[in-house]
C-alpha positions in Angstrom: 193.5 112.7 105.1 193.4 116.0 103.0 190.4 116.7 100.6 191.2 119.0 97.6 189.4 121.5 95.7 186.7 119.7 94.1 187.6 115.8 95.7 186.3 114.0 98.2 187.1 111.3 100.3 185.9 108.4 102.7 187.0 106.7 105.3 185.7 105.0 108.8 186.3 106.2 112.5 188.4 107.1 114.2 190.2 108.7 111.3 190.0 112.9 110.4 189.3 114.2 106.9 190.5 118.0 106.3 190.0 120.8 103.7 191.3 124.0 103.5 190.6 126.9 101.7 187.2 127.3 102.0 186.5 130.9 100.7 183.3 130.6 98.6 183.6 126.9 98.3 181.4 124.7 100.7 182.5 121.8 102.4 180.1 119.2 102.9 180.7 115.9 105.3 178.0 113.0 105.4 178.4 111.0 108.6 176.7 107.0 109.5 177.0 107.2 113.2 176.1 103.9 113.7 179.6 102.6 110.9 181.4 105.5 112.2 181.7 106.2 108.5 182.0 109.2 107.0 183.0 111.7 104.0 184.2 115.3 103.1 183.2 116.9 99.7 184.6 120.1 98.6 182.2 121.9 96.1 183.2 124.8 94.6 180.1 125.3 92.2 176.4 125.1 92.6 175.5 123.5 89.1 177.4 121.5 86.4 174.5 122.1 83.8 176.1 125.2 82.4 179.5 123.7 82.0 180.6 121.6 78.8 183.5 120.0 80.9 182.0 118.6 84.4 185.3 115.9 84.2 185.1 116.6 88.0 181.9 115.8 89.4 183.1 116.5 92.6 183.6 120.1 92.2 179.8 120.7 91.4 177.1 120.7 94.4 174.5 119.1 92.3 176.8 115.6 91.1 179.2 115.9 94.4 176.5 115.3 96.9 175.1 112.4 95.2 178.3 110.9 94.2 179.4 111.2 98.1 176.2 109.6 98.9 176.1 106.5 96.6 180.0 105.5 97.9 178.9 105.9 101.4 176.2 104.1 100.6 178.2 101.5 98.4 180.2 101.2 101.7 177.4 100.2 104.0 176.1 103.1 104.7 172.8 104.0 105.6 170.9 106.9 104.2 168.2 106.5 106.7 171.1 107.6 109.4 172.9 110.0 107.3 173.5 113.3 109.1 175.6 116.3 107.1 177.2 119.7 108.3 177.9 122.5 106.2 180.8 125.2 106.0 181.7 127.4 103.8 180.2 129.7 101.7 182.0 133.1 102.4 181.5 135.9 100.3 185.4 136.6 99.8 185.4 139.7 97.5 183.4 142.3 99.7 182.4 145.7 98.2 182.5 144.3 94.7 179.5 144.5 92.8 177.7 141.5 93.2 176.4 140.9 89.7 180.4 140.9 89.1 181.0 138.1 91.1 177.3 136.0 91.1 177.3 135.5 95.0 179.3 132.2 94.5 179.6 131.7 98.1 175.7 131.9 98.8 174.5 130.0 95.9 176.9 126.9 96.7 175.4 126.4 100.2 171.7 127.3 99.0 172.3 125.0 96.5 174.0 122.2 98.8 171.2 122.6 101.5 168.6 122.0 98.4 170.1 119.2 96.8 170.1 117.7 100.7 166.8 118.8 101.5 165.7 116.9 98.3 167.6 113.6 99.1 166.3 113.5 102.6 169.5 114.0 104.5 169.3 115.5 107.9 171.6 119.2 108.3 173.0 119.2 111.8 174.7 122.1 111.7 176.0 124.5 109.8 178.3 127.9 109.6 177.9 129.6 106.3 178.6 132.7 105.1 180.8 135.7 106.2 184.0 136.9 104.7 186.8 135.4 105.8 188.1 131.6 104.6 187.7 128.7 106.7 189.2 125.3 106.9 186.9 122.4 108.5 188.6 119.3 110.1 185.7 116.9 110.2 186.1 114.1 112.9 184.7 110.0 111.9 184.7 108.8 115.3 181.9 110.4 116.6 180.8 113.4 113.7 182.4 116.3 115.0 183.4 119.0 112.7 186.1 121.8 113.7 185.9 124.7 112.1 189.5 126.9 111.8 188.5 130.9 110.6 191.5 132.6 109.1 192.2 135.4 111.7 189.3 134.3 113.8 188.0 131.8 116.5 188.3 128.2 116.2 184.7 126.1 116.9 183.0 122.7 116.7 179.6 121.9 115.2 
């Protein structure tokens, strides 16, 4: 199943959730091992306070992560057993003045490894940062994530 910009979805083992386009965006999965259950969340911002229209909570760090949480939870899930990975968070527009562009990239994943660290949920791995997109295929029957780099190597975490 394919998670947009800003979405996220849930489903059980053995099923695969996908995202693309992660440039400065961070993708964030939240795994039950025990259910097999699992979800993808596509952030593209680090805080929906300084936005009148946060219509999609989704695309914030600071709602997303809950939101994903409380559905996995509302599913059975465990939060004592949750485990996360992180990918994403490229700074895309090199050699441009950073005050110009805010550091997008770096301030979604510092803000999604806060807003976990706060909530208690365990980071198993993560690849962050960089310059080039990435597109993270994350794996319900047993928590894998693959990672596909535009012009690069292919991984798992």
């Amino acid at each position: 199943m394919q998670v947009g910009i800003a979405e996220y979805k849930i489903t059980a083992g053995p099923n695969r959730l996908i995202t693309l386009g992660l440039g400065s965006c961070v993708g964030v999965s939240m795994y039950d091992p025990v259910l097999k259950l699992g979800g993808l969340l596509h952030i593209m911002l680090p805080d929906s306070t300084q936005f009148k229209d946060v219509s999609k909570p989704a695309k914030f760090a600071d709602l997303g992560i809950p939101l994903l949480i409380s559905d996995l939870k509302r599913r059975g899930g465990n939060v004592l057993r949750f485990q996360s990975k992180l990918v994403g968070g490229a700074q895309m527009f090199s050699g441009m003045d950073k005050k110009i562009i805010l550091n997008i990239g770096e301030r979604n994943y510092k803000a999604a490894r806060q807003i976990l660290n706060d909530l208690r949920i365990r980071i198993l791995a993560e690849e962050l940062g960089g310059n080039r997109g990435r597109t993270m295929i994350f794996d319900t029957a047993n928590g894998d994530v693959f990672i596909r780099t535009l012009g690069g190597v292919n991984r798992v975490i």
